[in-house]
N, C-alpha and C positions, 0 to 999 in steps of 0.2 A: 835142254837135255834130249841126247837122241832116243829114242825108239830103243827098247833093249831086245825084242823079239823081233825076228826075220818074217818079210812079208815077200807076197808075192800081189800082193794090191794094185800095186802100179797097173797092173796089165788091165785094168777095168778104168784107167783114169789118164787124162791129157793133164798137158801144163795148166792149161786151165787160164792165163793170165787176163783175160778183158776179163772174165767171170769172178774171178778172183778180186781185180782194182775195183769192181759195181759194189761189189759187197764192203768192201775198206771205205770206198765214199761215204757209204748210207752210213755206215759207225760214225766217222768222221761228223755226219751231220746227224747222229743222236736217234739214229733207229736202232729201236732193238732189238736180238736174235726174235725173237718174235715178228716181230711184224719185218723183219728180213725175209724170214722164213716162209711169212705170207706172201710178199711180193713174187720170190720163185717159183712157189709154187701153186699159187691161185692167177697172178697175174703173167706167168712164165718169163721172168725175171730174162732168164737162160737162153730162151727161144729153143726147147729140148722140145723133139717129136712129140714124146708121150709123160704122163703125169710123171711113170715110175721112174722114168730116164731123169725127170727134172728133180725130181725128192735123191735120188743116187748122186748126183752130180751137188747139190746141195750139202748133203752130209760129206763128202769129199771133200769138198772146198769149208767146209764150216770145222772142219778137223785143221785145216791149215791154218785157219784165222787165228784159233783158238791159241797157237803156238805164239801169236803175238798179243803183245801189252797195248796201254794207252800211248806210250812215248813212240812204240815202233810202229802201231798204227799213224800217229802224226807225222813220224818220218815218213813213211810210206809216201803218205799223200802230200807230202812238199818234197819227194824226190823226181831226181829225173826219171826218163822211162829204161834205162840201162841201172840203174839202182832198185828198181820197183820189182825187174824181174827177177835177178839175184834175188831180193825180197823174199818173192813166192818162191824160188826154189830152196834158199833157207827154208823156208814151212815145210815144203817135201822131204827135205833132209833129214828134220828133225820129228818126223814121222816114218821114216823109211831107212833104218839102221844098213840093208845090203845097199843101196844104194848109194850113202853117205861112203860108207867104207868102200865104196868103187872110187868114188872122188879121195875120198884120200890116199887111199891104196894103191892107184893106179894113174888118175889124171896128175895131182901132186907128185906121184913120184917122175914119171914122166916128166913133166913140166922142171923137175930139181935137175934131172939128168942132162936137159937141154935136149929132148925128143922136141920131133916137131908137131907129131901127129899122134893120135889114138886109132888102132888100127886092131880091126877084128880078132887076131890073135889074142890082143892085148885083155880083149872082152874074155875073150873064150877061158885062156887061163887064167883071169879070174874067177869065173864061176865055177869049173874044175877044180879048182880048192878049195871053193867055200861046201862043195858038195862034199870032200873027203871030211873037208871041218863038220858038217852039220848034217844030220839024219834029213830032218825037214826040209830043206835045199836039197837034198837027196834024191829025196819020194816027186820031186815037181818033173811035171812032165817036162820032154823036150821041146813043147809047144811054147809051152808057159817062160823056160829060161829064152827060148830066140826071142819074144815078145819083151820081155825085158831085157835083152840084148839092145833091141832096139827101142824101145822107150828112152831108157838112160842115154844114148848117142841123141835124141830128139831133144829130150830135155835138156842137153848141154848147147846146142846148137839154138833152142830159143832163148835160153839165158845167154848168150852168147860167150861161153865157157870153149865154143867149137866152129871154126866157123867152115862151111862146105867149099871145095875146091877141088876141082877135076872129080869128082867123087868122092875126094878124100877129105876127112877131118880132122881139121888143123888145130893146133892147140892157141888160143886165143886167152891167154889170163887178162881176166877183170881188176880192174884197178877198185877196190872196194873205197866207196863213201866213207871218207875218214870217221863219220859219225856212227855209221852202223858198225863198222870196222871196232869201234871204239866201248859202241853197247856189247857185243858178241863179246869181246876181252872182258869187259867188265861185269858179265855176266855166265861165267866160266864156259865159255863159246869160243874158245880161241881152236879149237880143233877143225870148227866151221871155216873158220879163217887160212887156216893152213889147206882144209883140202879147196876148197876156193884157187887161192893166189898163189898155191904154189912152193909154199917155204919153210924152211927145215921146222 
């Protein structure tokens, strides 16, 4: 289930993904948010500068986890490394409703047209409508949408959704793990799947 409220969150958070697979392993091997919890933050799990950086970075990444179950935590960790990231950007998606709707809205349609690339325009006039759409995308400053301009192109580009060329980003559709492909369907997720791969 995505996110029904529009965030502007991103802009305090990376992909996250080594930080992200540390924490899947320990579930994996039967620690619990507890003493997960301990290890980030007393043993600096993260290797974060400072305590508060390391407790923010936790609660971020401990919001993504929480988007998965026991089966998709075990796929996780018998996936390859091009399935794990998808993975974690699944978790971002389904915590970040403008964002998802960029992937589908924009990367998926692209990709159905036979575009080759995503290309700043393509950013800009989507946030110019979701502004007209929404008061609170409205009120955000012009700092906060260029930061999330580029977040979203970062986050495509390490999921590899994008891949960089001469400067420019290319559109690179993921062949999704028949298996996750399969839970996301059967778990009425198949919207993930479209803005993903691409199809009507």
């Amino acid at each position: 289930m995505i996110n029904d409220k529009y965030s502007a969150g991103l802009v305090s958070q990376s992909f996250w993904f080594v930080e992200f697979k540390k924490i899947l392993i320990l579930l994996e091997k039967g620690k619990t948010e507890e003493e997960i919890k301990t290890l980030c933050l007393e043993e600096n799990l993260f290797g974060a500068a400072k305590e508060y950086r390391a407790r923010r970075i936790y609660g971020y990444i401990w919001n993504r986890v929480r988007q998965l179950d026991e089966p998709l935590i075990k796929l996780f960790n018998e996936s390859d490394l091009s399935t794990q990231k998808i993975m974690n950007l699944v978790c971002i998606l389904k915590t970040d409703r403008l964002f998802f709707e960029f992937l589908y809205e924009v990367y998926r349609e692209k990709a159905i047209l036979g575009f080759e690339k995503i290309e700043d325009a393509d950013i800009n006039i989507f946030f110019n409508g979701k502004e007209v759409q929404n008061d609170d995308i409205a009120a955000w400053t012009d700092g906060t949408k260029k930061k999330l301009r580029n977040i979203y192109k970062n986050y495509m580009v390490d999921a590899n959704l994008l891949a960089e060329k001469n400067k420019e980003k290319m559109i690179t559709l993921p062949i999704l793990d028949i298996a996750l492909e399969r839970y996301l369907e059967a778990n009425g997720q198949q919207d993930i799947v479209k803005a993903l791969t691409g199809v009507r």
